[in-house]
C-alpha positions as CSV (number, residue, x, y, z in Angstrom):
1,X,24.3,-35.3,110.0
2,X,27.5,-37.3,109.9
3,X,28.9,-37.6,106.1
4,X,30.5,-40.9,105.5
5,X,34.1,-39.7,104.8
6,X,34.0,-37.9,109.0
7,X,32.7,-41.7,109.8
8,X,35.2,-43.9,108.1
9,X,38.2,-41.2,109.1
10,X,37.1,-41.7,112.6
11,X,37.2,-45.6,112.7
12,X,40.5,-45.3,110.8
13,X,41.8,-43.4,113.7
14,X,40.5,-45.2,116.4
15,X,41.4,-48.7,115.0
16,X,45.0,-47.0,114.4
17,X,44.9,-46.2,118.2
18,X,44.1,-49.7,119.3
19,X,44.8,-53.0,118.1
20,X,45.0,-52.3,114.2
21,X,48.0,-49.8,114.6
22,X,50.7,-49.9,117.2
23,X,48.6,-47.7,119.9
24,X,46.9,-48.3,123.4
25,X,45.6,-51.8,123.5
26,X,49.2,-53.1,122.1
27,X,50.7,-51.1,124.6
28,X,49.2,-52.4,127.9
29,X,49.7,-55.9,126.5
30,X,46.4,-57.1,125.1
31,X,44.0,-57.5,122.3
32,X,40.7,-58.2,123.6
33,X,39.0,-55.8,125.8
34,X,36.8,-52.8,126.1
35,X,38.1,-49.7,124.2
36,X,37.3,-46.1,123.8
37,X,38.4,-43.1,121.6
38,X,37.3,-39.8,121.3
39,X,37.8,-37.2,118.7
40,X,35.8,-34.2,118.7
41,X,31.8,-34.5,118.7
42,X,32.2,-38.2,118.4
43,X,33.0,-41.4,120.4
44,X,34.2,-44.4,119.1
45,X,33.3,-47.6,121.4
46,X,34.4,-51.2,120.9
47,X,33.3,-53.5,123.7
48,X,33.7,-57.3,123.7
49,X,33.9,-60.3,125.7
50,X,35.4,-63.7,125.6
51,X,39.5,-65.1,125.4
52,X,41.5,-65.7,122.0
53,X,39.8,-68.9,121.8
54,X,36.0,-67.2,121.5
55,X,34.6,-63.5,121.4
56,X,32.1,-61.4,120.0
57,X,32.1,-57.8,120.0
58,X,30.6,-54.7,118.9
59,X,31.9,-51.3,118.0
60,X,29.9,-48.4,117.6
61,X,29.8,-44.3,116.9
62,X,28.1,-42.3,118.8
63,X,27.7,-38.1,118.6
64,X,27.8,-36.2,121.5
65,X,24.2,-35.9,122.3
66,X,24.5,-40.0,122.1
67,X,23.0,-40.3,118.2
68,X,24.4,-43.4,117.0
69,X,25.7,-43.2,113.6
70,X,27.4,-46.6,113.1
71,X,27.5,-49.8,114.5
72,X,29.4,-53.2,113.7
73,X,29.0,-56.7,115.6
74,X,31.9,-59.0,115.4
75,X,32.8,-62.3,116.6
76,X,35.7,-64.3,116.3
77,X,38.3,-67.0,118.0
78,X,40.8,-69.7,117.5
79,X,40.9,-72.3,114.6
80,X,42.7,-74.7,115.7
């Protein structure tokens, strides 16, 4: 089992690796798109589709033997 602090840590440094820190996605010149980090026994995954103006998304943790331990569904776009 998975404790909640090895969970969270992971998502912290994934999301520090893509568009919530100055890592990959920044890097290659996007925001949106499919994304995925590995760190040990487990595999961070954030898939999405859409543009700026509409998306939807969901990121998930996975272990090794593919038991998922956390999922999130997202969506978003422009305003205005």
């Amino acid at each position: 089992m998975i404790s909640d602090s090895d969970l969270q840590a992971l998502v912290v440094r994934a999301k520090a690796a893509t568009y919530a820190g100055d890592g990959d996605l920044y890097a290659e010149g996007r925001f949106l798109g499919g994304f995925t980090y590995g760190d040990g026994q487990l595999t961070y995954v954030d898939e999405n589709t859409g543009e700026v103006g509409r998306f939807e998304g969901v990121e998930h943790i996975s272990g090794a033997d593919g038991t998922p331990y956390y999922r999130l569904q997202y969506h978003g776009g422009r305003i205005v």
